[in-house]
C-alpha positions as CSV (number, residue, x, y, z in Angstrom):
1,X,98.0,156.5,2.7
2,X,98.8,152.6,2.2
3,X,101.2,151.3,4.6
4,X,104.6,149.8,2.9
5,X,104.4,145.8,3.3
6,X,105.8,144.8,6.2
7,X,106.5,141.3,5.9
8,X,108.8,139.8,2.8
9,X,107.6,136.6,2.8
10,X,105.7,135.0,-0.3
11,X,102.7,132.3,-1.3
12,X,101.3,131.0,-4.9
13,X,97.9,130.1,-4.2
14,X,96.3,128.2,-7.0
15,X,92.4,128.1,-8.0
16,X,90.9,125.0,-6.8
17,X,88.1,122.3,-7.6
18,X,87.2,121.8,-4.0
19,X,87.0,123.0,-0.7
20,X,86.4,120.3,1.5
21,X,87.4,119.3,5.1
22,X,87.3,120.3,9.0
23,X,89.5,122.9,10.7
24,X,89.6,123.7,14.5
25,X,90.7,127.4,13.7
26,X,92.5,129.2,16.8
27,X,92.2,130.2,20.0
28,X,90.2,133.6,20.3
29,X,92.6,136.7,20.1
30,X,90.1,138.9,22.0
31,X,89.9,136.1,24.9
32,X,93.0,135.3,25.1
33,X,94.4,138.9,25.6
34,X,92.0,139.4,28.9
35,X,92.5,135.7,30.0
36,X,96.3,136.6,30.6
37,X,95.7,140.2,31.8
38,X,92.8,139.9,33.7
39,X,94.8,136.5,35.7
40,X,97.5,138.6,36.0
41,X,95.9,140.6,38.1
42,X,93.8,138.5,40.1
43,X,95.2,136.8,43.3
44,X,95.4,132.7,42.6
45,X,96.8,130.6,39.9
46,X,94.6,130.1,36.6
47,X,95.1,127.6,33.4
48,X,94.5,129.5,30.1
49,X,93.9,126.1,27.5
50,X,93.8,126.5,23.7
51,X,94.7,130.5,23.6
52,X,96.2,131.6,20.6
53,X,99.8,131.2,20.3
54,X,100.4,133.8,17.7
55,X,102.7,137.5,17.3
56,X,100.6,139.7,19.3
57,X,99.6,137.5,22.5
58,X,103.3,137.0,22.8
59,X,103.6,140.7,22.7
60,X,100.8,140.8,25.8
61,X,102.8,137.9,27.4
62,X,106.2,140.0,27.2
63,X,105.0,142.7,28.9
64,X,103.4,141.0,31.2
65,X,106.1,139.6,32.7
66,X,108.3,143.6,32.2
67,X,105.0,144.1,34.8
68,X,106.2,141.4,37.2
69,X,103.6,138.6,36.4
70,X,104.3,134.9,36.5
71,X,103.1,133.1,33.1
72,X,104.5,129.5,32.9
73,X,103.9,127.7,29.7
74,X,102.6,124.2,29.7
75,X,101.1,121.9,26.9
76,X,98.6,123.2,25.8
77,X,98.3,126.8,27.4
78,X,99.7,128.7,30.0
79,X,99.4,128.6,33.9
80,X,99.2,132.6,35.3
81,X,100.1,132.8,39.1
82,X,98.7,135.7,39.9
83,X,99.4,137.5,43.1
84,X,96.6,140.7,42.8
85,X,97.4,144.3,41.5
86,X,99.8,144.1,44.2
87,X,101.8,142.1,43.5
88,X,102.6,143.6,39.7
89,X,105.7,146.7,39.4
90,X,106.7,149.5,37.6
91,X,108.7,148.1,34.5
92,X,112.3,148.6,34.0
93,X,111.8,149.5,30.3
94,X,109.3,150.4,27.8
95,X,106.7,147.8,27.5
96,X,106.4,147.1,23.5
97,X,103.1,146.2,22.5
98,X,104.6,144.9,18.7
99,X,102.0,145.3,17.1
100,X,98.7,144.5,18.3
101,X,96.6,147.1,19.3
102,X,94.6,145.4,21.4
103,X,97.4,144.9,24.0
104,X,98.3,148.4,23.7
105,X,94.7,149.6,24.5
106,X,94.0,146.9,27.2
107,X,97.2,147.5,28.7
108,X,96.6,151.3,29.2
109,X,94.0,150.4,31.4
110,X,96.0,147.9,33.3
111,X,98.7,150.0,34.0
112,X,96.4,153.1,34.7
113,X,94.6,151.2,37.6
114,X,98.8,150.8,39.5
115,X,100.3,153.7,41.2
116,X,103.7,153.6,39.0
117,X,104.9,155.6,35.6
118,X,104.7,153.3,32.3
119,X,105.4,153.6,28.9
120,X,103.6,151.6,26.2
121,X,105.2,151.3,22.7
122,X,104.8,149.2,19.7
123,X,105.9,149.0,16.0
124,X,105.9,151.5,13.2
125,X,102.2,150.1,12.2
126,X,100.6,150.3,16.0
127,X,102.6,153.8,16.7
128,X,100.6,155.3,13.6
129,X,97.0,154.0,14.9
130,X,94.8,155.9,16.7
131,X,94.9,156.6,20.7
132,X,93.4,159.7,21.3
133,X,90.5,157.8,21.5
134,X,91.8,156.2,25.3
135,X,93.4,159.0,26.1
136,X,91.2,161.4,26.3
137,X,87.9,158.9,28.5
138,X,90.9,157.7,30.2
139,X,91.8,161.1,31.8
140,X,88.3,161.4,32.8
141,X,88.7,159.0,35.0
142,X,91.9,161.3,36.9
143,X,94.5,159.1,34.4
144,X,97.7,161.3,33.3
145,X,98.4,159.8,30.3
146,X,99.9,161.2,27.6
147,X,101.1,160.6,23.5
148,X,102.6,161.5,20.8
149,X,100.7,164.4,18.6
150,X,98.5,166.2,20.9
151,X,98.2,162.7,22.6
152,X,96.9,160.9,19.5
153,X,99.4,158.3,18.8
154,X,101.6,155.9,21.1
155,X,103.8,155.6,22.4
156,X,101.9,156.2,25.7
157,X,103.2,157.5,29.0
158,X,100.9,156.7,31.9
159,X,101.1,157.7,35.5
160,X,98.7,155.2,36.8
161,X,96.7,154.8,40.6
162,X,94.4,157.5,41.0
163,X,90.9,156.5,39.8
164,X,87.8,158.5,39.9
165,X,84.6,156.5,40.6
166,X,80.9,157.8,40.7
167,X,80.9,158.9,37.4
168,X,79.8,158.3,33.6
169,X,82.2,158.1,30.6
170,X,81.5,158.0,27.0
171,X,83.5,156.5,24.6
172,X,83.9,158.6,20.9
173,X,83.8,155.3,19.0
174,X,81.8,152.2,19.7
175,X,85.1,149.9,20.7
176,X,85.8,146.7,22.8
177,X,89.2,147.8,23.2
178,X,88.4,151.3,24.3
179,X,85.5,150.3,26.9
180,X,87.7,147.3,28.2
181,X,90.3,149.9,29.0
182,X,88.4,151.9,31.1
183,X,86.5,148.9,32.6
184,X,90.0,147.8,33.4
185,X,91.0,151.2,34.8
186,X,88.2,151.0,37.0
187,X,88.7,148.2,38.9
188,X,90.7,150.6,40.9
189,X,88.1,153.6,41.1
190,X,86.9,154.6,44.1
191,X,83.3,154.1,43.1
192,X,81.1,152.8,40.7
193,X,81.9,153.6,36.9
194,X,79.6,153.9,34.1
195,X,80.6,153.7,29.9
196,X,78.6,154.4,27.6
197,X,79.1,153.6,23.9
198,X,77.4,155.0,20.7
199,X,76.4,151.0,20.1
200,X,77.1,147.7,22.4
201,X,80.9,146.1,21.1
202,X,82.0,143.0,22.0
203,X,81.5,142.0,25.7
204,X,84.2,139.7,26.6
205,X,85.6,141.7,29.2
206,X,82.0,141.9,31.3
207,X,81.7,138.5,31.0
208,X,84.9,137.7,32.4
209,X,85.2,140.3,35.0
210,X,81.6,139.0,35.9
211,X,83.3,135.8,36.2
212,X,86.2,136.8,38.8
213,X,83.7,138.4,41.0
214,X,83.6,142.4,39.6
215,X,79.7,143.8,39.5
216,X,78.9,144.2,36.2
217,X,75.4,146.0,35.2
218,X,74.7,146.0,30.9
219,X,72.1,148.1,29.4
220,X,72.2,148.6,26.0
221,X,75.6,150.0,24.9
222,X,75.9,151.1,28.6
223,X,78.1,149.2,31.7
224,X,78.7,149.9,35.1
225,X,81.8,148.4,37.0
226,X,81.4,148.7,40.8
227,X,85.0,147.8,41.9
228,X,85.6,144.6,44.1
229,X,87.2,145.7,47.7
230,X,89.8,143.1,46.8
231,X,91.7,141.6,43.7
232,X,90.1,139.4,41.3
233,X,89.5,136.1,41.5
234,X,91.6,133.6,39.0
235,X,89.8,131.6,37.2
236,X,90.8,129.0,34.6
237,X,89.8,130.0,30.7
238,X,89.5,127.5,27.7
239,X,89.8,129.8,25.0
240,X,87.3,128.7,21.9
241,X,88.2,129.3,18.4
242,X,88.1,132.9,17.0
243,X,84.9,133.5,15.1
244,X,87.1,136.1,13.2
245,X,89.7,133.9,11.8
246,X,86.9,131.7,11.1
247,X,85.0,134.1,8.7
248,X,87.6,133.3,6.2
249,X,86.7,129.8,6.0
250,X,83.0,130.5,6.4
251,X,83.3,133.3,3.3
252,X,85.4,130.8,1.4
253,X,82.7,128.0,2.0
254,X,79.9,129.8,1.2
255,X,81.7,132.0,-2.5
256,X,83.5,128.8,-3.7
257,X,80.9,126.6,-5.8
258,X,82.1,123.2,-4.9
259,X,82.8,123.6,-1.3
260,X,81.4,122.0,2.9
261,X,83.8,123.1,5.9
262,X,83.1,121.8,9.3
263,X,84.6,124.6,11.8
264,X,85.2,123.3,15.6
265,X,84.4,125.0,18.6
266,X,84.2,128.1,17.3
267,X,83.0,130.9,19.8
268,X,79.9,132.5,19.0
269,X,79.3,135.4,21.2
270,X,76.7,137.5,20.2
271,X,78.5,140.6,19.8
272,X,80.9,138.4,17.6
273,X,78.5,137.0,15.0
274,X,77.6,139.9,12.5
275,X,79.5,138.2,9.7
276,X,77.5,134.9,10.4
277,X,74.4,136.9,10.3
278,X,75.1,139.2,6.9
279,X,76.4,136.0,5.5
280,X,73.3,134.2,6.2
281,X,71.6,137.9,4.8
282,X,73.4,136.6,1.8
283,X,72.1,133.4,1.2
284,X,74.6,131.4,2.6
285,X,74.2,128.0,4.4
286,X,75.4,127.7,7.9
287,X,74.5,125.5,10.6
288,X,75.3,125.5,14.0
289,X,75.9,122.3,15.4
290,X,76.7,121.0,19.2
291,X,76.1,124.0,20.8
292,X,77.5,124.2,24.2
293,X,79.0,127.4,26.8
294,X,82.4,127.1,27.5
295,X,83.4,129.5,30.3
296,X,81.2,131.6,30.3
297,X,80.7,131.7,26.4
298,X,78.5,130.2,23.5
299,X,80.3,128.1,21.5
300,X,79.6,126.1,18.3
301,X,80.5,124.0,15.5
302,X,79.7,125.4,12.4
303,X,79.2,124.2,8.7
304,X,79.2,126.3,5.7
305,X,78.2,125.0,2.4
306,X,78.0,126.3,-1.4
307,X,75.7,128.5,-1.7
308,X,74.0,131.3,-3.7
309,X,74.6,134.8,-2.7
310,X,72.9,137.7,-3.1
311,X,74.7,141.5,-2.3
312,X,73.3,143.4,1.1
313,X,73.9,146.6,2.6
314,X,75.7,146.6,6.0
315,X,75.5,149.7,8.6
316,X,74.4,150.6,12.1
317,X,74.7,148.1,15.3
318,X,76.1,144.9,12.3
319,X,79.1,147.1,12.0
320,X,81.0,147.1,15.2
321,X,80.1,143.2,15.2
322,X,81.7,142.5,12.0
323,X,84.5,145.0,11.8
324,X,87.3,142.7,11.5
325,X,85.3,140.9,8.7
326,X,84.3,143.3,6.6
327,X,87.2,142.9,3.8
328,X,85.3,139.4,3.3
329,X,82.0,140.7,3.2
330,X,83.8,142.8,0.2
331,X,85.3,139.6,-1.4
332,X,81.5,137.5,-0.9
333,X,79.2,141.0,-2.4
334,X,82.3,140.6,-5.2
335,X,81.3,137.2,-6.3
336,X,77.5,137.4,-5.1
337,X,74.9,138.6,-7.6
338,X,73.7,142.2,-7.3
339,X,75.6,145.0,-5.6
340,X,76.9,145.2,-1.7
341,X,77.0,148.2,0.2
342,X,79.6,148.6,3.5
343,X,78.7,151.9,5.2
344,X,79.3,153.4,8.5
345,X,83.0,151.9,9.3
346,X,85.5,154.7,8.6
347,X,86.7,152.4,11.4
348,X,88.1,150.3,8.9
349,X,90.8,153.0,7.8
350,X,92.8,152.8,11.1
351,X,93.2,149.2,11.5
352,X,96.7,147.2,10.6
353,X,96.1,149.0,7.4
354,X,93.9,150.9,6.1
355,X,91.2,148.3,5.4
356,X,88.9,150.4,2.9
357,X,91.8,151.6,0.6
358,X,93.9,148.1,1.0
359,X,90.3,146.1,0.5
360,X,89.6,148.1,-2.8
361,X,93.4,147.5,-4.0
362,X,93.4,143.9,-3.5
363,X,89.8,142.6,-4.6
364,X,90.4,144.9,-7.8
365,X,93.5,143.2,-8.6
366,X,91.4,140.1,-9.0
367,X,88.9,141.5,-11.1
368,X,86.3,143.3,-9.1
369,X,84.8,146.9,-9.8
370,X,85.2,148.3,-6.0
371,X,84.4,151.9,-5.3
372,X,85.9,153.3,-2.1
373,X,84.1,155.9,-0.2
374,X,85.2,157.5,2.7
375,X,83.0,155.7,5.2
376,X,82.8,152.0,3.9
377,X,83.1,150.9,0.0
378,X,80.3,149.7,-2.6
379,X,80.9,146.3,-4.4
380,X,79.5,145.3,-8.0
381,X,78.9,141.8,-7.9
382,X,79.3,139.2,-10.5
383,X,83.0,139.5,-11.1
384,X,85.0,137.3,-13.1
385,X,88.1,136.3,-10.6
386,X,91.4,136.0,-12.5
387,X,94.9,135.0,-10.9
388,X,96.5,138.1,-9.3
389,X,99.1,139.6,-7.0
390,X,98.0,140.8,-4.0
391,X,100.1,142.5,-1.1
392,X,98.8,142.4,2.5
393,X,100.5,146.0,3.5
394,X,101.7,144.6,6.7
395,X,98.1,143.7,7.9
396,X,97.3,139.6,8.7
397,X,93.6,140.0,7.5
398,X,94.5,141.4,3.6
399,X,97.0,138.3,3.7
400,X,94.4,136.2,4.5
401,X,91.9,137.8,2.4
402,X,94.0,137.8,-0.8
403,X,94.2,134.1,-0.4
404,X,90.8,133.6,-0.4
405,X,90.1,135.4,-3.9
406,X,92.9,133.5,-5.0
407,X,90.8,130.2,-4.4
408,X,88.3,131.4,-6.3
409,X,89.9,132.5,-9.5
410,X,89.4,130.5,-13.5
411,X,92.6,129.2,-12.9
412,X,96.2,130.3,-12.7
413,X,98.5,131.1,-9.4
414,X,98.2,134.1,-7.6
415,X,101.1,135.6,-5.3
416,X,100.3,136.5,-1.8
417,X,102.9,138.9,-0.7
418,X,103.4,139.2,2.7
419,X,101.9,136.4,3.4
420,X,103.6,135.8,6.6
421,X,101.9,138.5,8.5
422,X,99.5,136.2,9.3
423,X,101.5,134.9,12.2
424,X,99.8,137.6,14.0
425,X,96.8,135.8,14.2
426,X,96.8,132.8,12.6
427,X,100.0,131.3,12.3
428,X,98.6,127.4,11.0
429,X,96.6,129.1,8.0
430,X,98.6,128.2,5.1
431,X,98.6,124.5,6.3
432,X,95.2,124.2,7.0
433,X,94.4,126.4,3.6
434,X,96.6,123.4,1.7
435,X,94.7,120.9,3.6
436,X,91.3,122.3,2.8
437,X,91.7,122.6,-0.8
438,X,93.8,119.7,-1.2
439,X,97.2,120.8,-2.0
């Protein structure tokens, strides 16, 4: 079922001539959830720089502080004095989690690694996703956690501080947020824990446990934590720009006919990239420019040009490293020649919305012959965009996708309802959308 719209805000976005310009898109989301938790539990003070100030990293910064951590604010970022597990408490209230998922998940494994009772909420949308999926790894690690519907759905009661080392887990879904909660969990085992995932997510939580001082073996789509005999150590994050927010410049660069957009500092993690690499798959022109590692990850500029696509058929390992992007990949095997094929990511139906059903809605309403299936959709390229209303059903990406067709229709304004949900991760995109196309 499609999810009312959440938010009752309004854009017109009108076709335009060019897309042309420079944008230094956001701080990571992904990064910038585990630079606050992963300081707030480390013993010594650490400056996070460029995270993203957006909906749900002020949810993760709320409860945070319910938890007892110190997070100052300072130009610029944030300053976490962290005093070790220690030094974090049982909550006085329900910690809610708005509506980002990731904070929820993450923060199941936080509080699961403290010997104190916690209950993690969020809003209608987050309380309707999927949990059972932490739940159930989580108690085989000695968690009592508990949820709604047969412990499906949040909210989430956990009874944290008894952790169960020398033993492997497997995950039922290959999913950063999942592994990072029990790699999180862990931290207070009393021995080595292994996950194992049906394929290798994103790895921003090894990299940066790696970085405070946690052992951290990867083989494949399987890590083992041995847990530190102290707290982690701080260390100061400069968040780099959010590949995934990025994608929407990169798919509007690449579909519009006129069109060069310079991205800056864009991370480019490996496990982040798919849409770069089914673009490219595509046809389209992007270069990566003054490459450099910036705490620990790869970071690039990158320019994407006009360019001549072709449709693809994405599955297997590209999947879980272009979930979030796969309603653009849609949009791009829309206005590519040829048909596109999106398989293996039921996935997609429990995100903010449910991103096959809400993907086929929206890119039909512009003119594309979409057929939904239940584990992915199949695109018929060559579509003939025209101006359109399009409704982002409470989820930031649709908002941000419907804009992008919009660019690319024969003329006309399109409406964008619910176009402010995109505070959630990208609260500067309608400015820099005006200044890119020259409104």
């Amino acid at each position: 079922m499609i999810e009312a719209i959440r938010d009752t805000s309004e854009r017109t976005v009108s076709a335009t001539r060019r897309l042309r310009g420079e944008v230094a898109v956001p701080g990571d989301k992904s990064i910038t959830h585990r630079a606050l938790m992963f300081n707030a539990m480390a013993s010594g003070t650490a400056r996070v720089d460029d995270f993203l100030d957006s909906d749900d990293t002020r949810s993760t910064i709320a409860c945070l502080r319910a938890l007892g951590a110190r997070i100052e604010e300072v130009p610029g970022g944030v300053v976490v004095h962290g005093q070790g597990r220690a030094g974090l408490h049982e909550p006085d209230d329900v910690l809610d989690c708005g509506n980002a998922g990731t904070a929820m998940r993450l923060l199941a494994g936080v509080v699961a690694s403290l010997p104190f009772y916690t209950v993690l909420t969020g809003d209608a949308s987050l309380r309707s996703r999927p949990m059972g999926r932490i739940v159930q790894p989580l108690g085989e690690l000695g968690v009592r956690i508990a949820g709604r519907k047969n412990n499906t759905l949040a909210p989430l009661a956990v009874q944290g501080g008894s952790i169960k080392g020398n033993r492997t887990v497997r995950t039922p879904v290959a999913s950063a947020q999942v592994k990072s909660a029990l790699l999180i969990a862990s931290l207070a085992a009393d021995g080595p824990v292994t996950v194992v995932e049906p394929a290798k997510s994103r790895d921003h939580t090894e990299r940066m446990l790696s970085a405070m001082g946690v052992g951290i073996v990867e083989d494949g789509p399987s890590v083992t934590l041995t847990p530190l005999a102290g707290d982690l150590r701080a260390v100061d994050v400069r968040v780099p720009g959010d590949i995934s927010t990025a994608a929407a410049w990169l798919v509007a660069g690449a579909v519009h006919p006129d069109a060069e957009i310079r991205l800056r500092g864009v991370g480019v993690n490996p496990t982040r990239t798919g849409i770069i690499d089914i673009l490219r798959a595509m046809g389209a022109s992007i270069e990566f420019q003054e490459e450099r590692v910036v705490g620990g990850e790869p970071v690039a500029d990158l320019v994407v040009r006009s360019s001549q696509l072709h449709g693809v058929e994405v599955f297997g390992d590209l999947v879980p490293r272009a979930i979030d992007e796969l309603p653009l990949v849609a949009l791009c095997g829309a206005l590519a020649s040829g048909e596109t094929v999106i398989r293996e990511a039921s996935e997609l139906r429990v995100k903010e919305s449910d991103r096959v059903a809400t993907t086929a809605m929206l890119l039909r309403a512009f003119g594309a012959e979409v057929e939904e299936r239940p584990d992915g959709m199949v695109v018929q390229g060559r579509a003939k965009f025209h101006a359109a209303t399009a409704a982002s059903h409470g989820d930031h990406r649709l908002a941000m996708l419907g804009a992008v067709a919009a660019l690319m229709t024969g003329g006309g304004d399109s409406r964008i309802l619910g176009a402010g949900d995109v505070a959630v991760s990208y609260p500067g995109f309608w400015d820099d959308l005006a200044r890119l196309s020259g409104a």
